[in-house]
PDB file of N, H, CA, C and O in Angstrom:
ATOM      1  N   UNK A   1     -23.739  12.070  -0.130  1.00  0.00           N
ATOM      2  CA  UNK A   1     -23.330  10.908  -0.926  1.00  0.00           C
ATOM      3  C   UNK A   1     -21.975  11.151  -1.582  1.00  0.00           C
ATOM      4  O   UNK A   1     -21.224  10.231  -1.903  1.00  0.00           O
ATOM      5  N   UNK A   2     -21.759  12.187  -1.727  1.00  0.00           N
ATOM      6  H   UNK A   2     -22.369  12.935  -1.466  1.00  0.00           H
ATOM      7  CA  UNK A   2     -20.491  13.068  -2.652  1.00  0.00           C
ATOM      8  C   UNK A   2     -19.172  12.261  -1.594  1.00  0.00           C
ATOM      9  O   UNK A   2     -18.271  11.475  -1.888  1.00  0.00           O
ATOM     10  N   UNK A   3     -19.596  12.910  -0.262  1.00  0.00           N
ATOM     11  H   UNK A   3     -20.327  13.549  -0.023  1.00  0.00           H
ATOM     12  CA  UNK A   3     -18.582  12.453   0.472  1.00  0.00           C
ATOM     13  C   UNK A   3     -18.336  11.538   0.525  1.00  0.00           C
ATOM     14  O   UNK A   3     -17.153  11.260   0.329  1.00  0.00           O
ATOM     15  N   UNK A   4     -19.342  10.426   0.839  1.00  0.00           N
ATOM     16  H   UNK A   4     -20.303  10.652   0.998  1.00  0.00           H
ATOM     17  CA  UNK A   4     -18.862   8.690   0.719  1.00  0.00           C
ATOM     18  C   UNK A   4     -18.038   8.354  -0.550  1.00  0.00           C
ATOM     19  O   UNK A   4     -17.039   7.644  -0.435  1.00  0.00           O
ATOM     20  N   UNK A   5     -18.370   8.774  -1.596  1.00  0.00           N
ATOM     21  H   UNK A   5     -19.182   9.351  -1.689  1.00  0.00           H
ATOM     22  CA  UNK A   5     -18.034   7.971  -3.265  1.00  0.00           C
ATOM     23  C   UNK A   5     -16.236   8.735  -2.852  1.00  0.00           C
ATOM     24  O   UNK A   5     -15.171   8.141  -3.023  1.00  0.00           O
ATOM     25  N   UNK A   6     -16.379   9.902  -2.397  1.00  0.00           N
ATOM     26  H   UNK A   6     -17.244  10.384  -2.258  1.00  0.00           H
ATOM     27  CA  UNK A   6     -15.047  10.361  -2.399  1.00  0.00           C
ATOM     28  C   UNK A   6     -14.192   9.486  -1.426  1.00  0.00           C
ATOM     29  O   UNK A   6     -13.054   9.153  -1.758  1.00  0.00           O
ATOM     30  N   UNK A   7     -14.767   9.085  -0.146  1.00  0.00           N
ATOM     31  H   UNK A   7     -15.692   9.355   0.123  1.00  0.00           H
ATOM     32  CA  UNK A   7     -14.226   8.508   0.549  1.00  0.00           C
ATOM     33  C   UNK A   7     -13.805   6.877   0.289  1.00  0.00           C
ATOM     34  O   UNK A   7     -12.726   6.405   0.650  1.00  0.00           O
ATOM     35  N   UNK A   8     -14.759   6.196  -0.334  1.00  0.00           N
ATOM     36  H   UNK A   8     -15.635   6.579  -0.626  1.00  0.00           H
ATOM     37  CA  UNK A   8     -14.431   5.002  -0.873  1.00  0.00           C
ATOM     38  C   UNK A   8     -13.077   5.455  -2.024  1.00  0.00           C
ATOM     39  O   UNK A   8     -12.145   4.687  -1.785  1.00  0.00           O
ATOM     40  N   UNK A   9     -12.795   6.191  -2.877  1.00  0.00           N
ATOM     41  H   UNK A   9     -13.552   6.815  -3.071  1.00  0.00           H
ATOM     42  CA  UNK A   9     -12.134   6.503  -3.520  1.00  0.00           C
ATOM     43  C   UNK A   9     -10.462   6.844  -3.340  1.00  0.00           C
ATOM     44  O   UNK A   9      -9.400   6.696  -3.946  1.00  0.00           O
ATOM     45  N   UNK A  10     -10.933   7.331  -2.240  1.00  0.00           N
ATOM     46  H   UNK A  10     -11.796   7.451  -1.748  1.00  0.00           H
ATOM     47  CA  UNK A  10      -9.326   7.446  -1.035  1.00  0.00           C
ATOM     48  C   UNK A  10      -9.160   6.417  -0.911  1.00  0.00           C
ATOM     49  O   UNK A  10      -8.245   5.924  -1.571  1.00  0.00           O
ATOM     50  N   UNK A  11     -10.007   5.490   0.058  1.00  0.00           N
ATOM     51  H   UNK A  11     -10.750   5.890   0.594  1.00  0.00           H
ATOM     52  CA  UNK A  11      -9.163   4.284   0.316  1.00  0.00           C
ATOM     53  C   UNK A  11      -9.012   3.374  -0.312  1.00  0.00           C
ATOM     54  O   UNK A  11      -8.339   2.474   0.191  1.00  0.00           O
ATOM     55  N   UNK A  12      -9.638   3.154  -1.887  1.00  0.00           N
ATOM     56  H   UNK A  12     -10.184   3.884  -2.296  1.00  0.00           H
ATOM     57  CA  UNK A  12      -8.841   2.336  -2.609  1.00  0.00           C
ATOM     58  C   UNK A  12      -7.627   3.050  -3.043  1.00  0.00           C
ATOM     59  O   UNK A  12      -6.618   2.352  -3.149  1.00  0.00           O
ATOM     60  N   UNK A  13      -7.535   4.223  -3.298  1.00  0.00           N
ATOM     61  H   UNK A  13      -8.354   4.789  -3.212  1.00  0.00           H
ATOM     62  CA  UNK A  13      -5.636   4.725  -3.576  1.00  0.00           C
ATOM     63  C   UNK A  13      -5.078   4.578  -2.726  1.00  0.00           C
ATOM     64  O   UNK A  13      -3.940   4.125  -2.856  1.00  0.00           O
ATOM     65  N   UNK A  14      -5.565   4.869  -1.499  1.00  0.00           N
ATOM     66  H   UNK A  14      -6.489   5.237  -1.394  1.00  0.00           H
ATOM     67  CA  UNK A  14      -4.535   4.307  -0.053  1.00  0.00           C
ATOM     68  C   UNK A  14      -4.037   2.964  -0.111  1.00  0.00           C
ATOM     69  O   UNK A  14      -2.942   2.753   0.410  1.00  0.00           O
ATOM     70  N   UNK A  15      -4.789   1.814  -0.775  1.00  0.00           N
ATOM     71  H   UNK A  15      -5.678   1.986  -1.198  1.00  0.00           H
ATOM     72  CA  UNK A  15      -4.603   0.957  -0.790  1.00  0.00           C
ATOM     73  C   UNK A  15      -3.472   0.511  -1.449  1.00  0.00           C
ATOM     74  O   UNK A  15      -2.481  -0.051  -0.983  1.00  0.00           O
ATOM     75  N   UNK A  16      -3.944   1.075  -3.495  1.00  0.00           N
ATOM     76  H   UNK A  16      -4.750   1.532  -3.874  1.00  0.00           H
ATOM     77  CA  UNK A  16      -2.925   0.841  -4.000  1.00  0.00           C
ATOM     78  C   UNK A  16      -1.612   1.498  -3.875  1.00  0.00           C
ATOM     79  O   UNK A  16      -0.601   0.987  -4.356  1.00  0.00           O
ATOM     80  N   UNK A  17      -1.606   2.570  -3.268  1.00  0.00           N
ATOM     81  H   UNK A  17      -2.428   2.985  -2.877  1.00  0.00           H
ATOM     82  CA  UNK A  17      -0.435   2.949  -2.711  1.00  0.00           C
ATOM     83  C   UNK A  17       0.380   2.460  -1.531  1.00  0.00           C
ATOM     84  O   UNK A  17       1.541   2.801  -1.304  1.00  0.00           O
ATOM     85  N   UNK A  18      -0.324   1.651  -0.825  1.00  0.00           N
ATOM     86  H   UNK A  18      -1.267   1.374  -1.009  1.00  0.00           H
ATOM     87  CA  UNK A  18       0.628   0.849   0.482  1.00  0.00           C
ATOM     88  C   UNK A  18       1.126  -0.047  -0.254  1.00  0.00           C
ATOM     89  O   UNK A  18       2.355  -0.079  -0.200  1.00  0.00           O
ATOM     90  N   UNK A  19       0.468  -1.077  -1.181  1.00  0.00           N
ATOM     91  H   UNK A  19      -0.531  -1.051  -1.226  1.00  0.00           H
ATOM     92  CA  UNK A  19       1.122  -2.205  -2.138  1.00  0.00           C
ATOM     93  C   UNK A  19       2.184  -2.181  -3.201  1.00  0.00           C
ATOM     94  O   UNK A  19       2.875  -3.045  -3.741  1.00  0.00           O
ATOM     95  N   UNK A  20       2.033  -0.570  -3.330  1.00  0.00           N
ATOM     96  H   UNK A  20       1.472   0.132  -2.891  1.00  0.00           H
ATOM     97  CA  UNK A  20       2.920  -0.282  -4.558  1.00  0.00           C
ATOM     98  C   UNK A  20       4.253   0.295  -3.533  1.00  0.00           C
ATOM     99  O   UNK A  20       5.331   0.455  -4.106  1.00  0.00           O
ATOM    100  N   UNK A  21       4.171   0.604  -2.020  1.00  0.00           N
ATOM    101  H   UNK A  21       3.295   0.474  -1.555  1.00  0.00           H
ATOM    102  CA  UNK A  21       4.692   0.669  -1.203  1.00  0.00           C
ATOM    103  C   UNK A  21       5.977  -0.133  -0.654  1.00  0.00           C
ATOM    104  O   UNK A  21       7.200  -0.212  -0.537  1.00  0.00           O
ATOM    105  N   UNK A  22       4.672  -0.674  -0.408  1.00  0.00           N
ATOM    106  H   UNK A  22       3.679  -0.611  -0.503  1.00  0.00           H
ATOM    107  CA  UNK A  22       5.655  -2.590   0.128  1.00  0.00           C
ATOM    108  C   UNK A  22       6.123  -3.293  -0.740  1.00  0.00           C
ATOM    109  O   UNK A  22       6.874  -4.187  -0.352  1.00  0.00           O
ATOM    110  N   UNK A  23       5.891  -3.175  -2.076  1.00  0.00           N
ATOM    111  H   UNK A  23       5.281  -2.448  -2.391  1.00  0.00           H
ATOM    112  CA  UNK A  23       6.781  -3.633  -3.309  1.00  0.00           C
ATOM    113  C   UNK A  23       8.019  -3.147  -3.428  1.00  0.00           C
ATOM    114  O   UNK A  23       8.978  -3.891  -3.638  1.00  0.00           O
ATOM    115  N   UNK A  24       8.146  -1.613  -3.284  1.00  0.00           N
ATOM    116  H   UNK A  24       7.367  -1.009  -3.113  1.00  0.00           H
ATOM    117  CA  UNK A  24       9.880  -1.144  -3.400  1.00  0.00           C
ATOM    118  C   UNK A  24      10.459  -1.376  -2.120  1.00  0.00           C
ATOM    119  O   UNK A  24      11.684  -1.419  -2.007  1.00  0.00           O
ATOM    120  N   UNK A  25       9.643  -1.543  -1.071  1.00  0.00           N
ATOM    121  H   UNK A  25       8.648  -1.508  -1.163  1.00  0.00           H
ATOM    122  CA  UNK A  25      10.401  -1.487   0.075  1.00  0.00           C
ATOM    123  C   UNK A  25      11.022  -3.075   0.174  1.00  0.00           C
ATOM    124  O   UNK A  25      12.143  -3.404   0.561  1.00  0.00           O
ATOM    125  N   UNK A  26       9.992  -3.883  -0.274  1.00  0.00           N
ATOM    126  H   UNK A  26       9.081  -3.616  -0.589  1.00  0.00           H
ATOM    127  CA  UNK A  26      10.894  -5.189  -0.496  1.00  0.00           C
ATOM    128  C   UNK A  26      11.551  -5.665  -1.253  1.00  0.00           C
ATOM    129  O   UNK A  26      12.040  -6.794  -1.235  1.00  0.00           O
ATOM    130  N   UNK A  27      11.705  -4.309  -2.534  1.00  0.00           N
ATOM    131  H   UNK A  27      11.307  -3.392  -2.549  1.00  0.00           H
ATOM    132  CA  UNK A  27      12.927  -5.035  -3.420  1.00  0.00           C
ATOM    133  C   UNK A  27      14.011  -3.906  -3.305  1.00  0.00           C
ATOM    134  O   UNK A  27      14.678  -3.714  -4.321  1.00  0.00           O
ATOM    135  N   UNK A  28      14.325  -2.991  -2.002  1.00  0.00           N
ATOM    136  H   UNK A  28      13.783  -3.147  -1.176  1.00  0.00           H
ATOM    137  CA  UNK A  28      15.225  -2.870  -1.324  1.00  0.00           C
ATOM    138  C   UNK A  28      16.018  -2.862  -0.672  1.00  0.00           C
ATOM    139  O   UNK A  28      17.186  -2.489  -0.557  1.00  0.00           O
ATOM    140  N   UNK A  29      14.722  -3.683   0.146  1.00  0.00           N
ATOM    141  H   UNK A  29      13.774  -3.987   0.052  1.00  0.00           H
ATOM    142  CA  UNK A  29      15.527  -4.589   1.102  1.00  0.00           C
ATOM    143  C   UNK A  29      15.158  -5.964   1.928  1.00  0.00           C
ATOM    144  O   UNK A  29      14.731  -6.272   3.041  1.00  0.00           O
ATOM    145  N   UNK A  30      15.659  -6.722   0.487  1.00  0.00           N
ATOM    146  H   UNK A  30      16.006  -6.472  -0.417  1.00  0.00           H
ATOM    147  CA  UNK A  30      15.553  -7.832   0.516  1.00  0.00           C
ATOM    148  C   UNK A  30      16.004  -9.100   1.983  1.00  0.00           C
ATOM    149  O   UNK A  30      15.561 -10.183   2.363  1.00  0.00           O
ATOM    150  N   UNK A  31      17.416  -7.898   2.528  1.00  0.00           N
ATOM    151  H   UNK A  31      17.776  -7.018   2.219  1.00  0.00           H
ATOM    152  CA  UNK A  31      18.330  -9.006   3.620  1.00  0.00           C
ATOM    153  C   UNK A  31      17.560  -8.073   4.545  1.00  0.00           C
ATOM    154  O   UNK A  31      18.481  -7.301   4.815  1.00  0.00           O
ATOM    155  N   UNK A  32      16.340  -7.532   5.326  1.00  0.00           N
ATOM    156  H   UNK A  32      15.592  -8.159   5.107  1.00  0.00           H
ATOM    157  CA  UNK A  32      15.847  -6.859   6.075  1.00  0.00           C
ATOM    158  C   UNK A  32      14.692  -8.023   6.588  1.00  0.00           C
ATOM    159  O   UNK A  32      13.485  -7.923   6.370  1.00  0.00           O
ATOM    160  N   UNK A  33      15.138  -8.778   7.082  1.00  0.00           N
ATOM    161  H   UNK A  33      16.119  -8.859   7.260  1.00  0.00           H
ATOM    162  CA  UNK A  33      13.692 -10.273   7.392  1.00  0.00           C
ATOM    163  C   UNK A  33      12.524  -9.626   8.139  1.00  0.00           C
ATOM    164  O   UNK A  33      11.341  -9.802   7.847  1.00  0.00           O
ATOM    165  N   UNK A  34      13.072  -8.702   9.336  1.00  0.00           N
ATOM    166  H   UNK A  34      14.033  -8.559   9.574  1.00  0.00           H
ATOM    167  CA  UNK A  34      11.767  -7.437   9.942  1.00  0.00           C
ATOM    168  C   UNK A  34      10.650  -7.135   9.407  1.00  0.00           C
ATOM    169  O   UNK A  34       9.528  -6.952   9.879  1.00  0.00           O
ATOM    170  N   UNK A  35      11.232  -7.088   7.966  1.00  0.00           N
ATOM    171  H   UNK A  35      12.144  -7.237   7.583  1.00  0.00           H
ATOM    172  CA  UNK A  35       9.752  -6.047   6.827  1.00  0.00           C
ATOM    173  C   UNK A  35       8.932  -7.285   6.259  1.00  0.00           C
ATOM    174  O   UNK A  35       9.359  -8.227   5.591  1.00  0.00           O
ATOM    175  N   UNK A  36       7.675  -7.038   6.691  1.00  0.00           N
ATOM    176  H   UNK A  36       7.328  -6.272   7.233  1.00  0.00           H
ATOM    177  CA  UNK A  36       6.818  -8.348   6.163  1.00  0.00           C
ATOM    178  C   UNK A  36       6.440  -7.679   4.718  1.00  0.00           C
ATOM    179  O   UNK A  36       5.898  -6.589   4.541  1.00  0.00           O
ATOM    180  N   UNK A  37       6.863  -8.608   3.747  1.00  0.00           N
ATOM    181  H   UNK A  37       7.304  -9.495   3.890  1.00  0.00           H
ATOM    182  CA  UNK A  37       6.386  -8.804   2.440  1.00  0.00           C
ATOM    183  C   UNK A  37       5.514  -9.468   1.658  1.00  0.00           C
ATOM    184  O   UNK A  37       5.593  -9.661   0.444  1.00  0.00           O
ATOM    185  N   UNK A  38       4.612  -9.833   2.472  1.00  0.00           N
ATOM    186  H   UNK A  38       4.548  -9.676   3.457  1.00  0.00           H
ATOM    187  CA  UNK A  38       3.784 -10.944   1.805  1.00  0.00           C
ATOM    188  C   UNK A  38       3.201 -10.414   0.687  1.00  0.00           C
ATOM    189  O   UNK A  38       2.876 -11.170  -0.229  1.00  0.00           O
ATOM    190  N   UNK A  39       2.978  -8.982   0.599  1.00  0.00           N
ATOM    191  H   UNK A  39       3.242  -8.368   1.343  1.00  0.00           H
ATOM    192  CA  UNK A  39       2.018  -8.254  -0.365  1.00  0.00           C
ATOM    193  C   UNK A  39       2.450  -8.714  -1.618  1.00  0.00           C
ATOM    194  O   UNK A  39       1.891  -8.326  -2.644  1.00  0.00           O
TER     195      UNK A  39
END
């Protein structure tokens, strides 16, 4: 069970880390139309 709670736990930081991701990457580069930003 240890492992699951740990594993659910990763992938919500994975998560908030792709979003907190795609946030600088789109306010870098804004004239880059390629990079989907919807996040």
């Amino acid at each position: 069970m240890k492992n699951a709670e740990g594993r659910n736990e990763y992938m919500d930081l994975a998560k908030e880390a792709n979003l907190i991701w795609h946030q600088i990457v789109c306010q870098k580069s804004k004239n880059t139309p390629r990079i989907n930003c919807r996040a």
